[in-house]
Every structure is written in structure tokens, then in C-alpha cells.
C-alpha positions in Angstrom: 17.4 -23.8 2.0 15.7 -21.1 -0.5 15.3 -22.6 -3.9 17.5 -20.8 -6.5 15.8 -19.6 -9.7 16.8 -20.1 -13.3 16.9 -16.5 -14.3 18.1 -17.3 -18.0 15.6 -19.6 -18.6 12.9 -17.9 -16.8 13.2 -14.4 -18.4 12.9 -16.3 -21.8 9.5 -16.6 -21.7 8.7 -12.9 -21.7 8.6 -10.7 -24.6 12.4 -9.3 -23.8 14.9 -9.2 -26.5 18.6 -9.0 -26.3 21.0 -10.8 -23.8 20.5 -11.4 -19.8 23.7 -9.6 -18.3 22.3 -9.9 -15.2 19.5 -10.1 -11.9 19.9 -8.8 -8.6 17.7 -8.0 -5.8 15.7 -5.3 -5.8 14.0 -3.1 -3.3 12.8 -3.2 0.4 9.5 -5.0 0.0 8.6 -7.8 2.7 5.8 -9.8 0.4 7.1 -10.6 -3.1 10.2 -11.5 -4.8 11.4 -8.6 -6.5 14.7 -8.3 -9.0 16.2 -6.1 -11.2 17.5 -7.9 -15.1 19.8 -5.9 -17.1 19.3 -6.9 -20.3 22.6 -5.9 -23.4 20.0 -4.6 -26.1 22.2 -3.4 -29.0 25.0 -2.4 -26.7 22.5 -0.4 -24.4 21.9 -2.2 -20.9 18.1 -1.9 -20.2 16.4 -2.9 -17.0 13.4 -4.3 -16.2 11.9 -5.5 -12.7 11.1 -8.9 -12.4 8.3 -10.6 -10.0 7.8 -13.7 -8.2 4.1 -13.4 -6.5 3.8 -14.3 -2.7 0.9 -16.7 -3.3 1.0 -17.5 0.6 -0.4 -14.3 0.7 -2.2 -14.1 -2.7 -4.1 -17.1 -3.0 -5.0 -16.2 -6.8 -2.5 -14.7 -8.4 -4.3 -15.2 -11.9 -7.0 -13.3 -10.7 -4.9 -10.5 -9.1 -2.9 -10.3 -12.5 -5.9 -10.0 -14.1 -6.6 -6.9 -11.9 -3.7 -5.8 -12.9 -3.7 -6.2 -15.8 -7.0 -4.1 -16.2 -5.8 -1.3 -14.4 -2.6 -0.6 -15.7 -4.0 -1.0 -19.6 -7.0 1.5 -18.1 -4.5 4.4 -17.0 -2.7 3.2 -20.2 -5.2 4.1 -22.3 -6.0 7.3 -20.4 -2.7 9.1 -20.4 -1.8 8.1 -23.8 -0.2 10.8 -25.7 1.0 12.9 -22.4 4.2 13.6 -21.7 6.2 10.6 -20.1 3.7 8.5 -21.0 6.0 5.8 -20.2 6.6 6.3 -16.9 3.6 7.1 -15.5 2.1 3.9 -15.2 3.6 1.0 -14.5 3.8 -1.2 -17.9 2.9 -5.3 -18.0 5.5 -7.3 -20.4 3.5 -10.0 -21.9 4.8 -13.4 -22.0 5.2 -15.4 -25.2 2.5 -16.9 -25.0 0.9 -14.0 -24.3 -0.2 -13.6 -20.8 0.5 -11.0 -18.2 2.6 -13.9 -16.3 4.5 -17.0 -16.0 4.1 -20.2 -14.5 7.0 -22.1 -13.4 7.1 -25.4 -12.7 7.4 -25.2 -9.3 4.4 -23.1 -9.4 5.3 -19.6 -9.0 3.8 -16.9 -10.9 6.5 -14.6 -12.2 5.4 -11.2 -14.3 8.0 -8.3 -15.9 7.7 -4.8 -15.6 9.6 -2.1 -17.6 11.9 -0.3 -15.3 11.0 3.7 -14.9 14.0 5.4 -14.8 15.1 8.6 -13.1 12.7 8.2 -10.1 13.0 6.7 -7.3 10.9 5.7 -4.1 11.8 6.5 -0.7 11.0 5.2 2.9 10.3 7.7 4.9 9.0 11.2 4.0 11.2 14.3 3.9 9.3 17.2 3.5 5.9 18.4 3.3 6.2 19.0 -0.5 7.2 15.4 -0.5 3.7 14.7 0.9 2.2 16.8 -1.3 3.2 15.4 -4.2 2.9 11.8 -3.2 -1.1 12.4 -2.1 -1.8 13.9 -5.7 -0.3 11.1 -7.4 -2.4 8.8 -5.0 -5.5 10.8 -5.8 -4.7 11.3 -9.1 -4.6 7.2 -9.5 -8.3 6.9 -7.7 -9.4 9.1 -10.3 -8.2 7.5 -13.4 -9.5 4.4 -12.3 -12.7 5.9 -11.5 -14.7 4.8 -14.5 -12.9 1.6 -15.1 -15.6 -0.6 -16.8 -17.0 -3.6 -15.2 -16.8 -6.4 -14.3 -15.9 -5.3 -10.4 -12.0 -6.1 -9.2 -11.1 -9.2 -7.5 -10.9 -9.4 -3.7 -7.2 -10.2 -4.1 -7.5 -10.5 0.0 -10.9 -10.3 1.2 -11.7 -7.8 3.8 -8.4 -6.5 3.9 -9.7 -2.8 5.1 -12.7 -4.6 6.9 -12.3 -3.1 10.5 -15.1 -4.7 12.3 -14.0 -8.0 11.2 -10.8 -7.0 12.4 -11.6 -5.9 15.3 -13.4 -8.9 15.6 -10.6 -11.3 15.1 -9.2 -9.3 18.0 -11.9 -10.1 20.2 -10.8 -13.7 19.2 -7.6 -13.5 20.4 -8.0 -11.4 23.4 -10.1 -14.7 24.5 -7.7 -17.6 23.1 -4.4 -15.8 24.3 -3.1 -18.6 22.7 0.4 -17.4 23.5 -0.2 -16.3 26.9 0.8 -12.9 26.3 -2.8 -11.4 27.1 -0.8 -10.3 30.8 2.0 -8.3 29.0 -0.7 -6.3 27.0 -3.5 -5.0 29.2 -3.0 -1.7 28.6 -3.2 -2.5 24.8 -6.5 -4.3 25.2 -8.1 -1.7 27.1 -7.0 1.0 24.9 -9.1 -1.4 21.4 -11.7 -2.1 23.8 -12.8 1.7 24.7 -11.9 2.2 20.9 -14.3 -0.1 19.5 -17.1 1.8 18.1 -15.1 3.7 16.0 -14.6 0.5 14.1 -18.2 0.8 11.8 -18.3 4.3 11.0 -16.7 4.5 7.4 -18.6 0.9 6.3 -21.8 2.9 8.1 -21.3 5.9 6.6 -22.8 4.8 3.1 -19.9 5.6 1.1 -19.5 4.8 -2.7 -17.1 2.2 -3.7 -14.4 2.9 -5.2 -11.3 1.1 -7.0 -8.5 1.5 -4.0 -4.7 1.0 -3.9 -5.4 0.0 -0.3 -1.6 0.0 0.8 -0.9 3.7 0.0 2.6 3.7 2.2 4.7 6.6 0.9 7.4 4.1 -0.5 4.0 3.0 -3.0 4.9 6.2 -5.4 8.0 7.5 -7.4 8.9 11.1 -6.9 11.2 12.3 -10.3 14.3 12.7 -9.4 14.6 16.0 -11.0 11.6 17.6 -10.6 10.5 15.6 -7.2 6.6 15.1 -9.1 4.9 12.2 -8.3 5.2 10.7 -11.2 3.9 6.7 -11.1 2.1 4.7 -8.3 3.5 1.2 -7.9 2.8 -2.2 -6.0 -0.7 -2.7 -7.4 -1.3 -6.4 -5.7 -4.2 -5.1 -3.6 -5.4 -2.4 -5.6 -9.7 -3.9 -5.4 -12.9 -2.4 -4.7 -12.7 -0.5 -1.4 -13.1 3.1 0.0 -11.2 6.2 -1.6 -10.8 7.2 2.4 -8.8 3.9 3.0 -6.0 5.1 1.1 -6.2 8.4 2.0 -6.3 7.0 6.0 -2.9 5.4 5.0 -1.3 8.2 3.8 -1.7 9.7 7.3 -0.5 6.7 9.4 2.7 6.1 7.3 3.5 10.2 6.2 2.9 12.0 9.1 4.9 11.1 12.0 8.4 10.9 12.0 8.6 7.6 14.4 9.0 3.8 12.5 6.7 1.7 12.7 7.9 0.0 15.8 9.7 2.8 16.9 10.0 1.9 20.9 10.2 5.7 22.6 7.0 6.6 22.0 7.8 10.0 22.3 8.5 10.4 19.2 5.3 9.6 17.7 3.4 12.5 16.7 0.7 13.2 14.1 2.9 16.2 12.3 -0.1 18.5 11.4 1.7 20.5 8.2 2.6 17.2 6.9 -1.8 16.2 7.2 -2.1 20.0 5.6 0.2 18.9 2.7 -1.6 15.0 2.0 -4.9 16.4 2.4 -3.8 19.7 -0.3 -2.0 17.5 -2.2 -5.6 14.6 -2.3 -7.8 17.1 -2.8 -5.9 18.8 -5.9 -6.5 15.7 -7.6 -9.3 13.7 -6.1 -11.2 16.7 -5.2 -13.5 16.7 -8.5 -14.7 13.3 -7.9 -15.5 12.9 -4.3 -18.6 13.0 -2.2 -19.5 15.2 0.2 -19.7 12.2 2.8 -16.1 11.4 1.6 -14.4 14.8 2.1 -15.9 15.3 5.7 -14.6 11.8 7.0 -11.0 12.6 5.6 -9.6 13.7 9.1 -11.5 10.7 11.0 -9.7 8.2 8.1 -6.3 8.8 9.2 -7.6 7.5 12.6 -9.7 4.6 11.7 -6.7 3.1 9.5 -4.0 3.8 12.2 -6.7 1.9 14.6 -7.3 -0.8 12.7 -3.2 -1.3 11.7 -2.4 -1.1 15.9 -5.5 -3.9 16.2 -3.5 -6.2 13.7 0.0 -5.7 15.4 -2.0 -6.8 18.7 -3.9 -9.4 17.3 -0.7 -11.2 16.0 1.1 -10.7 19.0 -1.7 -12.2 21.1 -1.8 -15.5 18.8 2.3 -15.9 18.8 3.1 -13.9 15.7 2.0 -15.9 12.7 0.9 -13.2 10.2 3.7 -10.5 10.4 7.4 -11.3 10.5 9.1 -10.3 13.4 12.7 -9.9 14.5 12.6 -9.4 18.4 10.4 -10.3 21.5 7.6 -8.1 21.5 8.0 -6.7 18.0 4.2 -7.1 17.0 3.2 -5.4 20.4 6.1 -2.5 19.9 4.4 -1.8 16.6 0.5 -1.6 18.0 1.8 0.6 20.7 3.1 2.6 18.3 -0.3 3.1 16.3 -2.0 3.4 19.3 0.2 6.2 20.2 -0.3 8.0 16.9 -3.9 7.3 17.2 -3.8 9.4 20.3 -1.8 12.4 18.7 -4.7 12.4 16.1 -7.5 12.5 18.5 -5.9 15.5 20.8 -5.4 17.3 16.4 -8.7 16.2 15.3 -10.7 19.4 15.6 -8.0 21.1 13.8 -7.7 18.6 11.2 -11.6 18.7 10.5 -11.5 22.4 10.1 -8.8 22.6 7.9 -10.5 20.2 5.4 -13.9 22.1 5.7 -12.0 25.1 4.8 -10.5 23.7 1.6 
């Protein structure tokens, strides 16, 4: 039975004034605990978001607050004075004793963020302006954080975006098939197999490191409700040292085809190519000043690479019985790599066009 959590005496130990009215649950997220607290401040309800860290998945929570917390004061300090200030980065609310987070004492780390307001996040893209604006703000974010001081960011899941040791863990499984499923997947396994040298060429291509969101799905950024701007990028748990181009390879897989994730009629996976035209416009408006040479010309081949790697998790799981992912039918995990795989292919038969289109801009 899932342990209940004492809101009003949690929230007292953050730097929140006036009276708890109440705490709901909040958002589509799969990993952490997320709520929304109305607080009665003066006769005004305010909300705030409230955390509880997945530290199944986060082993060190006190180090990824720390990251953070270094980020967010970073952009803090950089948009200070502009317009919205408030709501363009999301804002820490210290506890009383003074830390970025909470301990209970069952011991989960809670933190509280001020609520933005008149934005929202939304699942699924709905137009290529949409894309637009939601690459710039993604771009815009690597570029903030590109002279963030030392030290270097915490691994807050080492070699998360590593796809030869993915691909390697796949290799793993393909010979435990500690499920027996290796039968029902064949054509899966095949298809990683003859895909396997693509797996080095960003980590070979010498490109710089850079401070990376690393989960850049389009429900990562609020659009403003009036004006439809991309306005704050949220979910900053594996924002670490990585590659620019593995958030911009996100962006593809999750923006540009219309399928779900596990969408089963594979026919309706398709790499859209005005909605690639619209990230990589909207990336390169923002990000454009700051990246390498190397960087821009692999922008095409990212969007395949991250797909790739994605589809080789999916099958991965499904070949060791599902333990990573959570699933909610037979064959889920392989539903999902076949759908990557799929979109992988609709990329490969665009590619040429893709490439030119970013050598022309």
C-alpha cells in the first residue's frame, strides 16, 4: 500500500507563508512525485509545485539538487531584470534551514518550486510553430548555461546518452534472453545489429561538452498561453555534462512524428520533415552563436542516433523481462522499440534532405 504523506507538516519546512488549503496531484510525469499546494496568502490562493525525488532512479539526490540548484541560480542571475523574470526559470524555495530540499524521515527528498502561471506544457506537438518555439527555448537554455563556472555537473545517471554502452548492454541481453523472448524479436535484433556502427560517431566525433538537459521531450518546456513563446524549460533532474546534439537528437524523436511512443500501426510513424525544418530553425535562432562547426553538421544524424539508442533500450528491457521501464501490456517494451526503429527508418530514407537544409541555414 503507498505510504500517505504528511503534507501539512511537510510543507512547513519550506520558506512558504500563509495557510495549506490544499495538495493534489500534479502532471503526467512517470519518475517523481509531483503535487500542486495551494497555499491562502492574504486571501490570495498561491500555488507552488511540490517534489518527492525518485531516488530508485536518482541515487544522489543531494548531488542532483545541487545541480540544480547551480543551474537555476545561473539562468537566475543571467536573465535578471528581463521581463518575466519570474517565469522564465524555474525558482528553488529554500527550506528553513536553508537547503534546496527536505529530508523526511522516511528518507525522501522533497524540494518546492514556485508555480509559473499562465503557461502550460503539452504532450504532444501541434504545430510547427509549436516546434519552433519549444527548440529555441531548448537552445536558448544550452546557451545560458554555457559559461556556468566550475566545478563540472554531477552524473546524476551516468552514461545516460552513452550509446555504445548501450548498445552494449544490448549485446548482453540478446545473449542472456533471460526472458526467452529473443524468438519473438528477431527482426528487432537484426535491425540493432546492422545498425551498430552508428553507435560511436557523436562520442568519435570530438565534440565539446556541454551542460545538457538530456530529456528534451516536448512536454520539458512551457509555451505562454497567450503568446504561445517558450517561455521556461522544466524537469531539470538530468540536466549534466553531455552533448548539445543529444538534446537536439531528442527533440526530433519525440516532435516529429505524429505516432506515440508505442503506437502499434506502424504506419503512422513518420519523420514529419516541416516539423525537423521548424526544431532545427527554431535551435539554431538560439544556439546558433555558440556551436561548432562539427556540432551543426551532425544535427540531422542526432535525431537518428538518439531515436537508435531509445529503440535499443525498449529492446533491451524487453529481452531481460521488463525491469527498467513500466509497462502495461504483453509486449509493450518491444511495441515501443519497433516504433523507434520505424522512425529511425523514416529518417534514414529524409536524411539527405535533412543535411541540406541545415547546411543551408
Amino acid at each position: 500500500m503507498k505510504r500517505r504523506h504528511d503534507f501539512p507538516a511537510l510543507v512547513r519546512h519550506f520558506q512558504i507563508h500563509g495557510e495549506l488549503l490544499s495538495v493534489e496531484p500534479y502532471g503526467s510525469g512517470h519518475i517523481n512525485d509531483t503535487y500542486c499546494a495551494i497555499f491562502d496568502q492574504s486571501g490570495t490562493p498561491v500555488r507552488y509545485v511540490l517534489q518527492r525525488i525518485n531516488h530508485h532512479i536518482f541515487k544522489n539526490p543531494v548531488a542532483l539538487m545541487e545541480n540544480v540548484e547551480r543551474v537555476t541560480s545561473h539562468i537566475g542571475k543571467k536573465l535578471a531584470g528581463a521581463a518575466d523574470f519570474g517565469r522564465r526559470v524555474l525558482t528553488l524555495i529554500a527550506t528553513r534551514a536553508g537547503r534546496p530540499y527536505h529530508r523526511d524521515e522516511q528518507g525522501n527528498h522533497w524540494r518546492a518550486y514556485h508555480f509559473i502561471e499562465k503557461a502550460r506544457s503539452y504532450e504532444a506537438v501541434e504545430s510547427t510553430q509549436q516546434a519552433f518555439e519549444a527548440a529555441k527555448a531548448f537552445g536558448h537554455f544550452q546557451k545560458l548555461l554555457a559559461d556556468l563556472p566550475a566545478p563540472r555537473l554531477h552524473d546524476t545517471i551516468p552514461d545516460f546518452h552513452h550509446t555504445p554502452k548501450r548498445f552494449g548492454m544490448l549485446e548482453t541481453a540478446i545473449a542472456a534472453d533471460a526472458a526467452n523472448r529473443a524468438r519473438w524479436a528477431k527482426a528487432e535484433i537484426e535491425f540493432a545489429l546492422r545498425h551498430k556502427s552508428i553507435s560511436g560517431v557523436l562520442l568519435e566525433a570530438g565534440l565539446p561538452e556541454r551542460v545538457a538537459h538530456n530529456d528534451t521531450k516536448f512536454n520539458n518546456v512551457m509555451l505562454d498561453d497567450t503568446t504561445g513563446e517558450g517561455i521556461c524549460v522544466i524537469d531539470l533532474d538530468t540536466v549534466m555534462p553531455g552533448l548539445a546534439l543529444y538534446d537536439f537528437g531528442d527533440m526530433v524523436r519525440t516532435a516529429t512524428s505524429p505516432a506515440k511512443e508505442d503506437e502499434r500501426d506502424l504506419t503512422k510513424v513518420e519523420m514529419q520533415f516541416p516539423m525537423f525544418e521548424a526544431l532545427v530553425r527554431g535551435y539554431l535562432a538560439s544556439a546558433a552563436a555558440f556551436l561548432t562547426k562539427g556540432e551543426k553538421q551532425q544535427l540531422a544524424f542526432s535525431g537518428k542516433l538518439i531515436t537508435f539508442e531509445i529503440g535499443i533500450r525498449f529492446l533491451t528491457d524487453y529481452l531481460a523481462g521488463d525491469t527498467y521501464f513500466k509497462v502495461h501490456r504483453e509486449g509493450h517494451n518491444l511495441d515501443r522499440c519497433r516504433t523507434q526503429f520505424k522512425l529511425v527508418e523514416s529518417i534514414e530514407q529524409q536524411e539527405g534532405k535533412m543535411n541540406k537544409l541545415v547546411e543551408g541555414l
